[in-house]
C-alpha positions in Angstrom: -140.0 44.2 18.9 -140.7 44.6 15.2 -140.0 47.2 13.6 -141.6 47.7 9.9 -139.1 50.1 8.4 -136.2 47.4 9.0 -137.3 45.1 6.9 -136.7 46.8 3.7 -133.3 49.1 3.9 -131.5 50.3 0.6 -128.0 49.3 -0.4 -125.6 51.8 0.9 -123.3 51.8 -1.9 -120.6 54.2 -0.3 -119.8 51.2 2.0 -120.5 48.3 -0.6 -118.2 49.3 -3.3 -115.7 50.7 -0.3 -115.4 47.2 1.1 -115.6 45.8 -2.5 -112.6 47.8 -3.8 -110.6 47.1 -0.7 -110.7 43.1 -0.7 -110.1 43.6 -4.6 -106.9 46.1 -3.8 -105.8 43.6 -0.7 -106.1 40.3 -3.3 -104.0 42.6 -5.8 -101.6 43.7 -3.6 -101.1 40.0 -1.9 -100.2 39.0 -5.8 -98.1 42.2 -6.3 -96.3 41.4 -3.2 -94.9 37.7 -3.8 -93.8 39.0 -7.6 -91.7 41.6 -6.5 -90.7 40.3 -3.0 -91.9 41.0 0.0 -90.2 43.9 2.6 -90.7 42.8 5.6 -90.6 46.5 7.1 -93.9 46.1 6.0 -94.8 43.5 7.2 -94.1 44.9 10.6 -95.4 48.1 10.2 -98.6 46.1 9.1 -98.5 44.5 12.2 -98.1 47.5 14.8 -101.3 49.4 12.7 -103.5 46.1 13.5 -102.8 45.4 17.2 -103.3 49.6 17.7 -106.1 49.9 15.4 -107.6 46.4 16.8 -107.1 48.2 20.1 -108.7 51.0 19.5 -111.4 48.9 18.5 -111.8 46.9 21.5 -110.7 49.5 24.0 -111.7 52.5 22.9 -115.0 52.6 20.4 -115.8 49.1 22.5 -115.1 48.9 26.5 -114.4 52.7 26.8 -116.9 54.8 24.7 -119.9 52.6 24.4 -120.1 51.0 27.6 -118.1 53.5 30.2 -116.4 50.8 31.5 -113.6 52.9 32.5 -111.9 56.4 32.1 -108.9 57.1 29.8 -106.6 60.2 29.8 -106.6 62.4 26.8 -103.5 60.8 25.2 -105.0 57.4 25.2 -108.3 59.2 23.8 -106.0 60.8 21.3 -104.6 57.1 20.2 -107.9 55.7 20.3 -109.6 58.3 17.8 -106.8 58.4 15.3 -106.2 54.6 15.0 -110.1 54.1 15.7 -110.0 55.9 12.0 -107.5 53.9 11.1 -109.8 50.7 11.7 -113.0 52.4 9.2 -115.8 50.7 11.1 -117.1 54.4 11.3 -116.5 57.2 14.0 -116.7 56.3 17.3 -120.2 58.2 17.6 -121.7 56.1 14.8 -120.3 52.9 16.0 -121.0 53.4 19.9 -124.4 53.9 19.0 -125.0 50.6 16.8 -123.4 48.5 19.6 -125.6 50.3 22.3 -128.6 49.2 20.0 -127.0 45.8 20.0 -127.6 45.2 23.8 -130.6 47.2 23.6 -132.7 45.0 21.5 -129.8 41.8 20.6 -131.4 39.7 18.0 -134.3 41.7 17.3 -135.1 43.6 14.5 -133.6 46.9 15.7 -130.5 44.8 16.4 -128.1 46.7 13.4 -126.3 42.7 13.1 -128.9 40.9 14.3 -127.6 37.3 14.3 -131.0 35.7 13.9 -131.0 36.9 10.2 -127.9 34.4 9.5 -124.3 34.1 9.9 -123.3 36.7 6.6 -126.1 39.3 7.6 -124.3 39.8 11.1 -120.8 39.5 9.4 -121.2 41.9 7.4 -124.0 42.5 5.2 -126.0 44.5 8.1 -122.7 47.0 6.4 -123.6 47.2 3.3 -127.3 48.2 3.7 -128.5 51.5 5.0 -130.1 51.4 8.7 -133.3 53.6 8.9 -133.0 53.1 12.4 -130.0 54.7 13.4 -130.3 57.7 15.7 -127.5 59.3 17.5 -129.7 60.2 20.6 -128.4 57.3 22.3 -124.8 58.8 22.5 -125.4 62.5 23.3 -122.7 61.7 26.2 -120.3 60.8 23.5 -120.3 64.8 21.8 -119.4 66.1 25.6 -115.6 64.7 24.6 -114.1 67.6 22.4 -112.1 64.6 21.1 -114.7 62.4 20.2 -116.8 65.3 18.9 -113.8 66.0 16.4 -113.3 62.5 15.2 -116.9 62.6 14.5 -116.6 66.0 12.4 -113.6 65.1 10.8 -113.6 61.1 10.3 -112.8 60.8 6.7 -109.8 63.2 6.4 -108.7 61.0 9.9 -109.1 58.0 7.9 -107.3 58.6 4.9 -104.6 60.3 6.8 -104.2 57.0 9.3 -104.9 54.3 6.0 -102.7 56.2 3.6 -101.2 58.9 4.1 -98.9 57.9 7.5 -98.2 54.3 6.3 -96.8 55.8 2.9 -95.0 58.4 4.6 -93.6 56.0 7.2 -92.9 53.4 4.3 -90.5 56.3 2.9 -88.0 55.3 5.6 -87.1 52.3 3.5 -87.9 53.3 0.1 -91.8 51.8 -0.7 -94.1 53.4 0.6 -96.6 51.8 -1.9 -95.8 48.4 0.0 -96.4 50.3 3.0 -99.8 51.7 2.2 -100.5 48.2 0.7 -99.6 46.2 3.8 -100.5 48.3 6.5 -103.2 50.4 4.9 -105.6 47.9 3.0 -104.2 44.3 3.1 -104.4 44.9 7.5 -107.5 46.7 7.0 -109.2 43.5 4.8 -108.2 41.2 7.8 -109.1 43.5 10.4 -112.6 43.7 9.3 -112.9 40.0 9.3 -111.1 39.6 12.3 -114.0 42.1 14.8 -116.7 41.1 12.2 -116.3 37.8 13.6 -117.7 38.9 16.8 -121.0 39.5 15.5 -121.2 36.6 14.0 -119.2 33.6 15.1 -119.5 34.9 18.5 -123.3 34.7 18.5 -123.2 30.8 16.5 -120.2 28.9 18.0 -118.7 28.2 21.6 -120.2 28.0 25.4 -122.9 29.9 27.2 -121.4 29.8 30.8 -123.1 32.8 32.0 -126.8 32.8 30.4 -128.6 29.9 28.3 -130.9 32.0 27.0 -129.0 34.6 25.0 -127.2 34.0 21.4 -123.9 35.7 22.6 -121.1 32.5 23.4 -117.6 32.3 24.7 -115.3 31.4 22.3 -111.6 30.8 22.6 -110.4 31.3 18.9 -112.4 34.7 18.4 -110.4 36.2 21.3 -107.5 35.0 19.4 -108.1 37.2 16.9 -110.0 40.1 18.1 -107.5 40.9 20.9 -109.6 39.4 23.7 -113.5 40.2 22.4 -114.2 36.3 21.8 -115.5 35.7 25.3 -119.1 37.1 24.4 -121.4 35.3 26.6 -119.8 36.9 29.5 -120.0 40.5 27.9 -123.2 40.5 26.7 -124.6 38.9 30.9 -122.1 41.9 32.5 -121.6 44.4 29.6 -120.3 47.1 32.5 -117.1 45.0 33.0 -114.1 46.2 31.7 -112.7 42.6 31.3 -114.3 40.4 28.8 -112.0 37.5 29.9 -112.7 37.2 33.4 -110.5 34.5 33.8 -107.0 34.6 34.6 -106.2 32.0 31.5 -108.3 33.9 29.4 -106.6 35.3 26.4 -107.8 38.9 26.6 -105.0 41.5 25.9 -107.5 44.6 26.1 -107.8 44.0 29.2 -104.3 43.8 30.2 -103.5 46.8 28.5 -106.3 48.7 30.4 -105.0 47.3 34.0 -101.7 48.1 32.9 -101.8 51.7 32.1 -104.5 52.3 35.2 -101.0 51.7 37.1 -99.6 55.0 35.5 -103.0 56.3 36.0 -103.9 56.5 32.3 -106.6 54.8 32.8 -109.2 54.6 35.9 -112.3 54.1 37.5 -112.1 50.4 36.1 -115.6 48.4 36.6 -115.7 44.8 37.2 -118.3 42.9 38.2 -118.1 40.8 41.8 -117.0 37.4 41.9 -119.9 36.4 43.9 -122.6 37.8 41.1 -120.5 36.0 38.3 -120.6 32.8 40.2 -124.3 33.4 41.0 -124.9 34.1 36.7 -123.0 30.5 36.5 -124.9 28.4 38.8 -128.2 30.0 37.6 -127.2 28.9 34.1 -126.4 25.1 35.2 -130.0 25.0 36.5 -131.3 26.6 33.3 -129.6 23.9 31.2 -130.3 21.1 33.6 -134.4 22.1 33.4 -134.0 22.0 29.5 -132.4 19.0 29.3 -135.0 17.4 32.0 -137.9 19.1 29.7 -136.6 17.7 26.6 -135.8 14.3 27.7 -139.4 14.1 29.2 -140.7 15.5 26.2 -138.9 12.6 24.0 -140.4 10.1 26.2 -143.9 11.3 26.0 -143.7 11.0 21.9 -141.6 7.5 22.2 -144.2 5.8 24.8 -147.1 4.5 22.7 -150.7 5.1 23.8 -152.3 2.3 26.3 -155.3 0.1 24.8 -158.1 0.4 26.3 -159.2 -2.7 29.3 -162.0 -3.7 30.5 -164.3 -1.4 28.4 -167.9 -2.2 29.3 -171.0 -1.4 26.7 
C-alpha cells in the first residue's frame, strides 16, 4: 500500500553522523592498531562482545521479542537487553516494532528497509533517514516486560556503558583499555552492523526461494555465516513463528542451538516450530509455483519467436 508521507523522510542526523564517526574511529583504530601492535586480549574480548551482542540480536530483539517464538528466563532477558545495547540497532522496543512492520507490509512502502528501493536503501540508508511511520502500538506487549520497559527508558546510558565503559574497564586487566574500547567497542561494532545489515539486504537479493516464489526474502548460506544463523530468510519470512531459522539439520544456525540448548536447563521454553508436514507442503507448493512460471514463460517466448501465418486462399 502507498503511503504518501514515506516518500519524503528527513535525514536523521543523530544516526548519520553516529554511524559516520564510528566507521571513521574503526578505520583509525584498525591503522592505530598495526603501528603499535596488536594485543590480542583484544582481540578476544572483541570477539566474545560480537557473538553475545550478535546473539542478542538474533535471539533476543529477533526470535524472542518480536516474534514470541519462545520464552526466556529473566537472566537470559537480562543478557539480551544489556548486550542488545551493546549491538546500537536501537532498544529492543524500537527495533521489534520495525521488523514487525517488515513482515507486515515486506517490500512495500511502509516496509522501514524495503528492499524494492535497492540494495544500500535496505542496508542501511532506511538508518540514516527519519521514519514518519513508526508507531510503537504495535509492541504494547513488549512494555509488559519490566526489563524491556527499562532498556527502553534507559538505552543510551546502557549503550555507552556496554560500548565503552565495560570493554575499557575490562581492557584494564592487561593494561589498554583504549585497545579494548577500540576493538571490542567500535571496530566490533562497525562489522556488526554490516554483518545483520546484510539480512535486509543480501538476504532479500541473493540465494534460493525453497519455501515461497513469490516473496523477496531467500536462503542464503554465507549470510548465516555471519549473522549467527539469520541467512536462511526465505524460510523465516514463509514460518516467521519458528524458533529455528535453519530448519535443517546441516544448516549453520547457532541461535538456534543456543535456544534448544538452554530450553534443557529450562532457560528457555515454550519453543515453536513449525510441523514437518506444513514445511514440506510450503516446498512442494513452491516447485509447482516455479514449474508454472517457467511453463508461462517459455510459452510466452514461443508466442513472440513464431512468426505470424500468411494468409491462403483469400477470396475477393
Amino acid at each position: 500500500m502507498h503511503h504518501p508521507n514515506s516518500q519524503h523522510r528527513e535525514i536523521d542526523w543523530v544516526n548519520t553522523i553516529f554511524i559516520a564517526t564510528a566507521h571513521l574511529i574503526a578505520l583509525g583504530a584498525l591503522i592505530y592498531s598495526f603501528w603499535v601492535g596488536i594485543v590480542w586480549e583484544n582481540i578476544v574480548l572483541a570477539i566474545v562482545w560480537f557473538l553475545l551482542a550478535g546473539l542478542s540480536i538474533t535471539g533476543g530483539y529477533h526470535r524472542l521479542f518480536s516474534h514470541k517464538t519462545y520464552r526466556a528466563a529473566w537472566p537470559l532477558r537480562l543478557i539480551y537487553m544489556l548486550f542488545g545495547a551493546a549491538g546500537v540497532q536501537n532498544s529492543i522496543v524500537n527495533w521489534s516494532s520495525d521488523h514487525r512492520r517488515h513482515h507486515a507490509d515486506t517490500d512495500e512502502d511502509e516496509d522501514p528497509y524495503n528492499s524494492m528501493k535497492g540494495f544500500w536503501w535496505s542496508h542501511v540508508g532506511w538508518v540514516l533517514f527519519k521514519d514518519p511511520l513508526r508507531n510503537l502500538d504495535n509492541v504494547n506487549d513488549l512494555f509488559k516486560d519490566p526489563l524491556v520497559a527499562f532498556q527502553h527508558k534507559y538505552y543510551i546510558p546502557l549503550t555507552v556503558l556496554m560500548v565503552g565503559v565495560l570493554p575499557a574497564t575490562i581492557g584494564m586487566l592487561w593494561g589498554d583499555p583504549l585497545g579494548a574500547f577500540l576493538w571490542a567497542g567500535v571496530i566490533r561494532l562497525v562489522v556488526q552492523y554490516h554483518s545483520t545489515f546484510s539480512i535486509n539486504s543480501l538476504a532479500h537479493m541473493f540465494g534460493r526461494k525453497p519455501y515461497n516464489k513469490a516473496i523477496s526474502a531467500r536462503d542464503n548460506g554465507i549470510v548465516a555465516l555471519i549473522t549467527l544463523g539469520e541467512g536462511y530468510h526465505n524460510f523465516h519470512h514463509q514460518f516467521p513463528g519458528d524458533y529455528r531459522n535453519g530448519v535443517r539439520a546441516w544448516h549453520f544456525d547457532p541461535t538456534k542451538w543456543i535456544v534448544k540448548a538452554l530450553s534443557w536447563v529450562r532457560i528457555t521454553k515454550d519453543l515453536r516450530k513449525v510441523s514437518q508436514q506444513t514445511i514440506e507442503r510450503a516446498k512442494l507448493q513452491a516447485i509447482a509455483a516455479s514449474e508454472q512460471a517457467a511453463t508461462a514463460a517459455s510459452n510466452a517466448a514461443k508466442a513472440i519467436s513464431t512468426p505470424p501465418q500468411s494468409p491462403s486462399n483469400v477470396e475477393f
